[in-house]
Backbone as CSV, one residue per row, in Angstrom:
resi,resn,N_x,N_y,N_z,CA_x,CA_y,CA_z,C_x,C_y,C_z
1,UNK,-27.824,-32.468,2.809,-28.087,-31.265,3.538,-26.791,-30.770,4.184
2,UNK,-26.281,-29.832,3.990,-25.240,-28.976,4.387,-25.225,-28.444,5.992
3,UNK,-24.689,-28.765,6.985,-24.605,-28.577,8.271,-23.717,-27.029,9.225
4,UNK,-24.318,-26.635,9.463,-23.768,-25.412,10.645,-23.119,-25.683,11.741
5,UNK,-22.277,-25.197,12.316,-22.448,-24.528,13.463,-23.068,-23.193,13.785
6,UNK,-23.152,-22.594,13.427,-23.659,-20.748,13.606,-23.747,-20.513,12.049
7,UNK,-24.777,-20.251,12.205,-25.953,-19.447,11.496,-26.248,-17.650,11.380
8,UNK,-25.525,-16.771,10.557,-25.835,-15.586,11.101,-26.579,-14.625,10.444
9,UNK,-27.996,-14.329,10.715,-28.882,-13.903,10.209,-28.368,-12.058,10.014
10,UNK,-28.091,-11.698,8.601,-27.577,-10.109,8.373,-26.216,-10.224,8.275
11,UNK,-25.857,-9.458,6.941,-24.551,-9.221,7.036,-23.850,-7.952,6.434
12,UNK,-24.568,-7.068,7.447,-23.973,-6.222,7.945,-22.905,-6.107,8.718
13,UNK,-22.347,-4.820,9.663,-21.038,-5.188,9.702,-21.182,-5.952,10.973
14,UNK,-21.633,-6.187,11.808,-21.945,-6.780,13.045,-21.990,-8.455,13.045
15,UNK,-22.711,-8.979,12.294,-23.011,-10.056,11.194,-21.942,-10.873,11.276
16,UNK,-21.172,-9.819,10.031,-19.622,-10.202,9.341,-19.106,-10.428,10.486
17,UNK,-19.008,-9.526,11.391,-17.764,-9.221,12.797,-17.788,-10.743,13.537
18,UNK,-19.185,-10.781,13.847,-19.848,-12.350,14.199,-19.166,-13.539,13.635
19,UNK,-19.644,-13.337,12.148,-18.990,-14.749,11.696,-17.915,-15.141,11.645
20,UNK,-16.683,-13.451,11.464,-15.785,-13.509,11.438,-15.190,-14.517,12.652
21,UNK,-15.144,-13.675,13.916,-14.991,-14.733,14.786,-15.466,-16.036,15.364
22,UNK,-16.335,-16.426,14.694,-16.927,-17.713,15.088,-16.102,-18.331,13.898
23,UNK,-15.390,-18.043,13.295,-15.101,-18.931,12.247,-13.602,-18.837,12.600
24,UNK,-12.773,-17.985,12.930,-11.500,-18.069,13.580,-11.102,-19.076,15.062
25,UNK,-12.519,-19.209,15.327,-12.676,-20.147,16.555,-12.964,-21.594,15.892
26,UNK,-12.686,-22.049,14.792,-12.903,-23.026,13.927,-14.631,-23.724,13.579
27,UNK,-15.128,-22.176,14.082,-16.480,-22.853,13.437,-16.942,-23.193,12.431
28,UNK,-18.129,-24.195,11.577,-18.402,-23.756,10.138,-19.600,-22.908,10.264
29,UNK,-19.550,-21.450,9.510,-20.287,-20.643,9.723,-21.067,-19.993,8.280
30,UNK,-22.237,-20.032,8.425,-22.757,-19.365,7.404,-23.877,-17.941,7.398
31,UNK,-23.906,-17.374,6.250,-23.783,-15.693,6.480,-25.272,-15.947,5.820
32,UNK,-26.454,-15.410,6.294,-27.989,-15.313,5.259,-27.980,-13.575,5.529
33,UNK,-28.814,-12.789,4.181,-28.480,-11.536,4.543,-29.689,-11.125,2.776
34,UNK,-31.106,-10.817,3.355,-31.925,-10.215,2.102,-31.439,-9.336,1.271
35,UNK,-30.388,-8.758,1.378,-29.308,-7.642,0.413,-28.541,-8.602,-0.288
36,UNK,-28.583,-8.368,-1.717,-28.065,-9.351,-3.087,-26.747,-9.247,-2.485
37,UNK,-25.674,-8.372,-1.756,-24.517,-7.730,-1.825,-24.678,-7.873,-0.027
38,UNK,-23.449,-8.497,0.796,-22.983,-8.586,1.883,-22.673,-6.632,2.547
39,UNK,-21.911,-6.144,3.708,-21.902,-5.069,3.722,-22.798,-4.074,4.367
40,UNK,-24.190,-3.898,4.369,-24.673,-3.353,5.045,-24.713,-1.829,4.846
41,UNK,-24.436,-1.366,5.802,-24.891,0.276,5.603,-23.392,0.719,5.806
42,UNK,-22.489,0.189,6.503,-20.982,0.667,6.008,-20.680,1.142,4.514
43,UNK,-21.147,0.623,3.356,-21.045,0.871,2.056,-21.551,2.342,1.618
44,UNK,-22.669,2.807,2.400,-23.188,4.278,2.058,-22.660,4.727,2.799
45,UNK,-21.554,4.583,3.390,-20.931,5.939,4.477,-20.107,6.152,3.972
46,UNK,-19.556,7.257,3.036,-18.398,7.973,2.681,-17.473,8.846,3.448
47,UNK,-17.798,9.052,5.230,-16.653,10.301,5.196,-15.996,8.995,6.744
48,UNK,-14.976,9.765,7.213,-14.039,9.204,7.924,-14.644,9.403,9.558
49,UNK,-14.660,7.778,9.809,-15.197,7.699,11.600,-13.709,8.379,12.052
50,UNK,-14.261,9.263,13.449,-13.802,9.158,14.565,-13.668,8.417,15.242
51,UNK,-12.670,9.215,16.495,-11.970,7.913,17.324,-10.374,7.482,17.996
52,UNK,-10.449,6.518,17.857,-9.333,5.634,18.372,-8.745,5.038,16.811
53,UNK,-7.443,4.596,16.474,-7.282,3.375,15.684,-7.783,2.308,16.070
54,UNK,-7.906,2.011,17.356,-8.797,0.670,17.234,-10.241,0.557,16.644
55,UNK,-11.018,1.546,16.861,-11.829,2.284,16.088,-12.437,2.218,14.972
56,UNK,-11.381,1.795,14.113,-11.053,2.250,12.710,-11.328,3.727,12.241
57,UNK,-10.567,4.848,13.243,-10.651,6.393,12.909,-9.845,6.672,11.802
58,UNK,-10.426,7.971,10.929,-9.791,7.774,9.778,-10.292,7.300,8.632
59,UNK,-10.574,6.281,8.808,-10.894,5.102,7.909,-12.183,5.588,7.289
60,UNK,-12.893,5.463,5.826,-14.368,5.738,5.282,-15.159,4.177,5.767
61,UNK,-16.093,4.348,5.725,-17.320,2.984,6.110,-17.032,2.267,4.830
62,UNK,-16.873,2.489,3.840,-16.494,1.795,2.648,-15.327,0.549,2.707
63,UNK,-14.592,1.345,3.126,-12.939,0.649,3.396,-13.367,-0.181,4.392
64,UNK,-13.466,-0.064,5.548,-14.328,-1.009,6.162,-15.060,-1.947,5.947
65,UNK,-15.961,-1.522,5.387,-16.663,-2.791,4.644,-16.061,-3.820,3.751
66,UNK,-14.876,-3.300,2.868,-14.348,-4.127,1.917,-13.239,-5.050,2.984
67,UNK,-12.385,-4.339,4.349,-12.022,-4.836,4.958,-12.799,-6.299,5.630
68,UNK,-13.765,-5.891,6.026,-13.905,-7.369,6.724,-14.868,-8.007,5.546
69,UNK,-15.466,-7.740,4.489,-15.378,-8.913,3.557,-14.417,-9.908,2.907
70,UNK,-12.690,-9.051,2.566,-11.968,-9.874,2.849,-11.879,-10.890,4.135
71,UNK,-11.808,-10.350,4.961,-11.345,-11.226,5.769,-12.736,-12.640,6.188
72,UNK,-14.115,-11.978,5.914,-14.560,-13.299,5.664,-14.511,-13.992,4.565
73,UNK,-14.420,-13.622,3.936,-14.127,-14.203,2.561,-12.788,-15.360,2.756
74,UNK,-11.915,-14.919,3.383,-10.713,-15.915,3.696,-10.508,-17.029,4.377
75,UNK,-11.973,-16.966,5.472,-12.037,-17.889,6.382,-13.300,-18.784,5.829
């Protein structure tokens, strides 16, 4: 049986954001999410958030999304 620390139910971008950092904090973290495909509703947003750069203004929900799948993907 395969063991957790954090468990994160959806992975959407909130999810991801979640695991992301629980896993930079050296957790072992795993992602459950009823969508065959990680991502969430960032993926149907085509036009550019407002904002701040911290933000991610500018940026499409797409790009975003592929952004922090890399980055869980890495950890």
């Amino acid at each position: 049986m395969k063991r957790y620390d954090m468990i994160v139910v959806g992975a959407g971008p909130a999810g991801l954001s979640a695991a992301i950092e629980a896993a930079k904090k050296g957790m072992h973290v795993v992602v459950y999410d009823e969508n065959a495909k990680p991502g969430g509703q960032l993926f149907k947003q085509i036009h550019k958030f407002f904002g701040s750069k911290e933000h991610k203004a500018k940026i499409r929900g797409f790009h975003i999304g592929e952004e922090l799948l890399a980055e869980a993907a890495s950890l």
